[in-house]
C-alpha positions in Angstrom: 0.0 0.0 0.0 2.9 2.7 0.9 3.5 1.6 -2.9 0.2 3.3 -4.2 1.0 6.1 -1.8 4.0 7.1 -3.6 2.6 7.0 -7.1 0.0 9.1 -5.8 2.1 12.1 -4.6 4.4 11.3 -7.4 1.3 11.7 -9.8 0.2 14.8 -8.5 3.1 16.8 -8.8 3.8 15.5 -12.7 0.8 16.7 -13.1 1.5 20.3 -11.7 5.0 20.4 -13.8 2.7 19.3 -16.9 0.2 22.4 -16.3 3.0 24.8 -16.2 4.3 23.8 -19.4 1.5 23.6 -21.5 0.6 27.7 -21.3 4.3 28.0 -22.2 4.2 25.6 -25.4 1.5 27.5 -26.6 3.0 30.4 -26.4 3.6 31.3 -30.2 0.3 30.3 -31.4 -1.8 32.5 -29.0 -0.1 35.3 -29.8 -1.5 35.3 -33.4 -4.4 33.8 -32.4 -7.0 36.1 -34.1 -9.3 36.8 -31.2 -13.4 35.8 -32.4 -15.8 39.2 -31.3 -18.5 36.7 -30.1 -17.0 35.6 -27.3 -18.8 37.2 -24.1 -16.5 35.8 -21.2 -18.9 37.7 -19.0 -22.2 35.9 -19.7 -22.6 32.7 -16.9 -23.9 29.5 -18.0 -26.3 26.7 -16.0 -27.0 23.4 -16.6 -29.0 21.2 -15.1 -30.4 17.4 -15.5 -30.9 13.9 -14.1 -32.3 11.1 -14.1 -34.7 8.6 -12.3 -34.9 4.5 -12.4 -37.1 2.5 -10.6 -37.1 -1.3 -10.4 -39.4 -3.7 -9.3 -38.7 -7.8 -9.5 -41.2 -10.2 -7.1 -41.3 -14.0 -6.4 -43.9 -16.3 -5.4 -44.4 -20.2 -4.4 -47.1 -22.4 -4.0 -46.7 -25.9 -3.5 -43.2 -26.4 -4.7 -41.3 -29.3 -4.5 -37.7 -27.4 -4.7 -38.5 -25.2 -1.9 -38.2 -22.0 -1.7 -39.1 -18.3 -0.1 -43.4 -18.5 -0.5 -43.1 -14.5 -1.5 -40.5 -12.1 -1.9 -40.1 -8.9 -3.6 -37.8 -6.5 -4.1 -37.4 -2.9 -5.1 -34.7 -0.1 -5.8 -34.2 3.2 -6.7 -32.3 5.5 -7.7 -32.1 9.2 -8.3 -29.2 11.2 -9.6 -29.5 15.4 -10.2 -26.6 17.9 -11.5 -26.4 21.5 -11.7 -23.1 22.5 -13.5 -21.8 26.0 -13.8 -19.8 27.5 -16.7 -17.9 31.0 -17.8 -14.5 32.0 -19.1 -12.5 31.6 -15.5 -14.5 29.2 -13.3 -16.4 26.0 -13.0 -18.8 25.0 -10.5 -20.1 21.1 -10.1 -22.9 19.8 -7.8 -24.0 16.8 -8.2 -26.5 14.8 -5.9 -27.0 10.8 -6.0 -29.4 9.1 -3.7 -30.0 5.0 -3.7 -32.6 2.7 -2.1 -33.4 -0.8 -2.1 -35.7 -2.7 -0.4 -36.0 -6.3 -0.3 -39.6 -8.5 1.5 -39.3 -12.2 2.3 -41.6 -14.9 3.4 -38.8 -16.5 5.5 -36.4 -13.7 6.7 -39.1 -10.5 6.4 -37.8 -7.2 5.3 -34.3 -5.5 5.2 -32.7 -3.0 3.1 -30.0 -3.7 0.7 -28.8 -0.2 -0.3 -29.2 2.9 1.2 -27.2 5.9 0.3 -26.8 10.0 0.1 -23.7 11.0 -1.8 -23.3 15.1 -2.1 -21.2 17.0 -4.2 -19.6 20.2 -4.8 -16.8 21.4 -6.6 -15.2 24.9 -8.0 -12.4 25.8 -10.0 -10.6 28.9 -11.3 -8.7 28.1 -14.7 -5.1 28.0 -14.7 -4.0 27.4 -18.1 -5.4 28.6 -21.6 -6.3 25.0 -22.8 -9.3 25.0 -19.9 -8.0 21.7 -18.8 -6.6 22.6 -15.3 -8.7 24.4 -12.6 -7.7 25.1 -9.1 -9.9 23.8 -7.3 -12.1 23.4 -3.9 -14.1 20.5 -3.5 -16.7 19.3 -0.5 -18.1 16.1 -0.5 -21.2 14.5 1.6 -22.1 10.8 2.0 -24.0 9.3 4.4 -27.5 6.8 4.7 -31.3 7.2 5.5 -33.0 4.5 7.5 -31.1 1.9 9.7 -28.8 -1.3 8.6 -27.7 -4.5 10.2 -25.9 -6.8 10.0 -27.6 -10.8 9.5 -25.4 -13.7 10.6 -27.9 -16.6 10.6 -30.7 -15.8 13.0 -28.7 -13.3 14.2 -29.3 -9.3 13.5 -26.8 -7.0 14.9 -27.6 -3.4 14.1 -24.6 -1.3 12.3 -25.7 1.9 10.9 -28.2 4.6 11.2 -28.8 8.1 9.6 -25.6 10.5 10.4 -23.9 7.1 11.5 -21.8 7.1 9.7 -21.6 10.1 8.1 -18.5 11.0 5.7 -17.3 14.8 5.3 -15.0 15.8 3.0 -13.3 19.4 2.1 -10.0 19.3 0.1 -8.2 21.8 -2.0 -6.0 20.4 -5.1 -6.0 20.4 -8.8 -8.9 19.4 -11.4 -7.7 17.9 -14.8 -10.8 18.0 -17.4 -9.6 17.4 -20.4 -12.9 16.5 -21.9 -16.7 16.5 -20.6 -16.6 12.9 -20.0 -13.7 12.6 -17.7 -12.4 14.8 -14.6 -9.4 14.1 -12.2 -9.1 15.7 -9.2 -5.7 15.8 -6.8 -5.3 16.8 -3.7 -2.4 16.7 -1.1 -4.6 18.4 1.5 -8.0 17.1 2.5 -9.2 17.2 5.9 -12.1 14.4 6.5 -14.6 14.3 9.4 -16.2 10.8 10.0 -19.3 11.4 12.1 -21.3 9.0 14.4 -24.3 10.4 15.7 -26.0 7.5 17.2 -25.4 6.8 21.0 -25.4 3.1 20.8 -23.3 3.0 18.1 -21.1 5.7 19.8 -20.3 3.7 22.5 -19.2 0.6 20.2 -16.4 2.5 19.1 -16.9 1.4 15.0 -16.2 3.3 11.6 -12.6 4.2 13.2 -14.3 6.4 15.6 -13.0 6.1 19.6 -15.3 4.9 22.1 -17.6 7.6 23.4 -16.5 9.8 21.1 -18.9 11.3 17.9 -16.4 12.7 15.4 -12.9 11.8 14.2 -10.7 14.2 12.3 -8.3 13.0 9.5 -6.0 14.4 7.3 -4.5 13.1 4.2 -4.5 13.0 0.4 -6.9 12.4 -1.5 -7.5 11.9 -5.6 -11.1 11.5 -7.4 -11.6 10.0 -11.0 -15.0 10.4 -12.5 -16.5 9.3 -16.3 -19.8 9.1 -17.8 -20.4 8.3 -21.4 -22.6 6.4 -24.0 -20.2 3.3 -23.8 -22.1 1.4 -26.6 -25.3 1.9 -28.4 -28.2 2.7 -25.9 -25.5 1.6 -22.6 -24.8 4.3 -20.5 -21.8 4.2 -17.9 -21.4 6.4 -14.8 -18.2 5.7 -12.1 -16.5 7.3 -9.6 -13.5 6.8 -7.9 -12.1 8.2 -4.6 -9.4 7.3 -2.8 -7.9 9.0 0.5 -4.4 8.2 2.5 -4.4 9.6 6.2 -1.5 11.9 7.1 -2.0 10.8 11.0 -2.4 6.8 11.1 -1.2 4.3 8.4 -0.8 6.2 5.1 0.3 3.6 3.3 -3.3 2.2 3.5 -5.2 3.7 1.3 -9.0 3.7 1.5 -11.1 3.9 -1.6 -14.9 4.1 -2.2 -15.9 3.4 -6.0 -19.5 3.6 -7.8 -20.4 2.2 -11.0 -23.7 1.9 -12.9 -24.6 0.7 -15.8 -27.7 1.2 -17.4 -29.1 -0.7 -20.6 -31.8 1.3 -22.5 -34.7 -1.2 -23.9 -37.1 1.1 -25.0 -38.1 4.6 -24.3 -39.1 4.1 -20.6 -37.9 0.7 -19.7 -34.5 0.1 -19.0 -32.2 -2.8 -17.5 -29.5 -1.2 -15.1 -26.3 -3.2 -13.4 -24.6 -1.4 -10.1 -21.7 -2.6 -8.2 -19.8 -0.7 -5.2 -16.3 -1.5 -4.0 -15.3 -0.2 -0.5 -12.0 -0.4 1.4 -11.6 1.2 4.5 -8.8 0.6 6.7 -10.9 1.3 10.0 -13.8 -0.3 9.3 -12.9 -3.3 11.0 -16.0 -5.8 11.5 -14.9 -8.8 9.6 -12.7 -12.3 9.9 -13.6 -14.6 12.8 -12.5 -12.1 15.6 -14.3 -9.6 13.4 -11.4 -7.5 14.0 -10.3 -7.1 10.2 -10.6 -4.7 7.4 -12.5 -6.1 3.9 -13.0 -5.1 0.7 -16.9 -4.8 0.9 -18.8 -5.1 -2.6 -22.7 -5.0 -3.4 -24.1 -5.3 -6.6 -27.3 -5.4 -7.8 -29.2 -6.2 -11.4 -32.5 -4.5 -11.9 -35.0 -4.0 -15.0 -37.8 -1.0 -14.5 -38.6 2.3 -15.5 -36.2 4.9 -16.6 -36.7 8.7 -17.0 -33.9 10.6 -17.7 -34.1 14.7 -17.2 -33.1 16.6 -19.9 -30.3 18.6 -19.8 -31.8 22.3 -19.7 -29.4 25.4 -20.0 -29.6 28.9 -18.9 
C-alpha cells in the first residue's frame, strides 16, 4: 500500500510540472491567435439534469417441490440530479446521488439492501489557456437514510443509522478535465470528518471512531476520478472513484470508495440497469472470525424497471 501512496504524490506533482508547461508551449500560437468578437466571457452558463430508475422484481411459491421463499419482492431506486456551472474563468459542479433498495421475504421478512446519500460540490478557477486545469475546492457528503444490520444466521446486529456514519469531505487540489466525460481531481490536502451520531453506536467504538467519542478528524491526500459516457449503443456508464491516504495513522493504507452503474436502455421508458460498489476502509474493522479485520466490501445489484432521464436544460 505505501506503494500506491508514492505513485499518488508522485502523480500529482507531474501533473502540476505538466500544467506549467503547457501555457508556455502554446505560447507562439496565441499570440497570433485572431481573437473571435462573439465571445462574451462575462455571460454565466447553468445546466442542469438527471435522471430517475425505478425497479421492481417479485417471487412467489405455492406448492413447490424445490423449496423455496413463498413471496419475496424486491425494489430499488435510484435518483441522480446535477447543476453545473460554466464562464471564461471558473467551474462549478454539484452533483447529488441518492439510492434505495428494499428487499420482503416470506422466511427472513424485510431488510434493506442499499441505502445511500452521496453530495457533491466542486469549484475551480482556470489556470491554463487550454481549460483543462482548474484550481480547485471541493466538498463532499455521503452518508444513509434508514437503519442497517448486520444478519449472521438468525442473528441481526444493528450497524448503521442516519448521520452514522456520516463521511465529510473538504479538500483543496487540482482538477484535470480534459474532456466532458472525464475529470481528475488531486489533492495533497484534505481534511475528512467521519461522524457517528448515534449513541449506541457511539459507544461501540466502529467506523474508526474512539469509544464515546462522535467525530474523528483525519488528514491526508486524497485523488477522485470520474466518467460518464454512451459506452455502446443505448448503454450508458457512470463511475467514480475516490481514494484518501491519512497523514496521522497508516498512510500507506489507502481507503477507496468506487460507484459504477450501468444502465441498458430497452425502450423509451424501460431500461435494465447493473450497479456494483467496492469499498476499502482501513478502519472499518468488523470482519474475519475475531471480526477485528478490514475487507474489501462489494454489493451489486441487477434491476429491470422504469427509466426517465431529465433533460439537460441550459440557462
Amino acid at each position: 500500500m505505501k506503494t500506491i501512496a508514492i505513485l499518488f504524490y508522485a502523480c500529482f506533482f507531474y501533473s502540476m510540472v505538466q500544467a506549467q508547461d503547457i501555457p508556455l508551449q502554446r505560447l507562439p500560437n496565441e499570440i497570433f491567435r485572431s481573437v473571435k468578437k462573439e465571445t462574451d466571457t462575462t455571460v454565466w452558463h447553468w445546466k442542469r439534469g438527471g435522471l430517475f430508475n425505478a425497479n421492481l422484481a417479485q417471487g412467489s411459491l405455492s406448492n413447490w417441490a424445490a423449496g423455496g421463499d413463498d413471496f419475496t419482492m424486491a425494489v430499488g431506486a435510484y435518483v441522480n440530479y446535477y447543476l453545473l456551472h460554466r464562464n471564461a474563468h471558473y467551474t462549478w459542479d454539484n452533483n447529488v446521488d441518492f439510492n434505495f433498495g428494499f428487499v420482503q421475504a416470506s422466511s427472513t421478512g424485510g431488510r434493506k439492501n442499499d441505502d445511500r446519500i452521496d453530495v457533491l460540490s466542486k469549484y475551480g478557477y482556470k489556470v491554463d489557456t487550454l481549460n483543462k486545469w482548474y484550481m480547485s475546492a471541493l466538498f463532499n457528503f455521503r452518508s444513509q437514510f434508514f437503519d442497517g444490520n448486520n444478519y449472521s444466521g438468525d442473528t441481526r446486529t444493528f450497524s448503521s443509522s442516519f448521520l452514522s456514519p456520516a463521511y465529510i469531505l473538504l479538500s483543496l487540489g487540482m482538477d484535470y478535465r480534459p474532456s466532458g466525460k472525464f475529470s481528475m481531481f488531486l489533492s495533497p490536502l484534505t481534511s475528512r470528518w467521519v461522524i457517528i451520531t448515534n449513541k449506541y453506536l457511539s459507544e461501540q467504538g466502529v467506523y474508526g471512531v474512539p469509544v464515546g467519542k462522535h467525530a474523528v478528524n483525519e488528514l491526508g491526500a486524497f485523488a477522485s476520478f470520474n466518467y460518464k459516457d454512451n459506452i455502446a449503443r443505448n448503454v450508458t456508464y457512470k463511475g467514480k472513484l475516490d481514494m484518501f491516504s491519512n497523514y496521522k495513522f497508516k498512510p500507506g493504507n489507502v481507503d477507496f470508495y468506487c460507484t459504477n452503474f450501468f444502465s441498458f436502455k430497452i425502450n423509451k421508458s424501460l431500461s435494465a440497469t447493473y450497479s456494483l460498489d467496492l469499498i476499502y476502509d482501513d478502519d472499518v474493522r468488523i470482519f474475519g472470525p475475531d471480526k477485528n479485520a478490514a475487507r474489501l466490501q462489494i454489493k451489486s445489484l441487477i434491476g429491470i424497471g422504469y427509466l426517465m432521464q431529465f433533460s439537460p436544460k441550459k440557462a
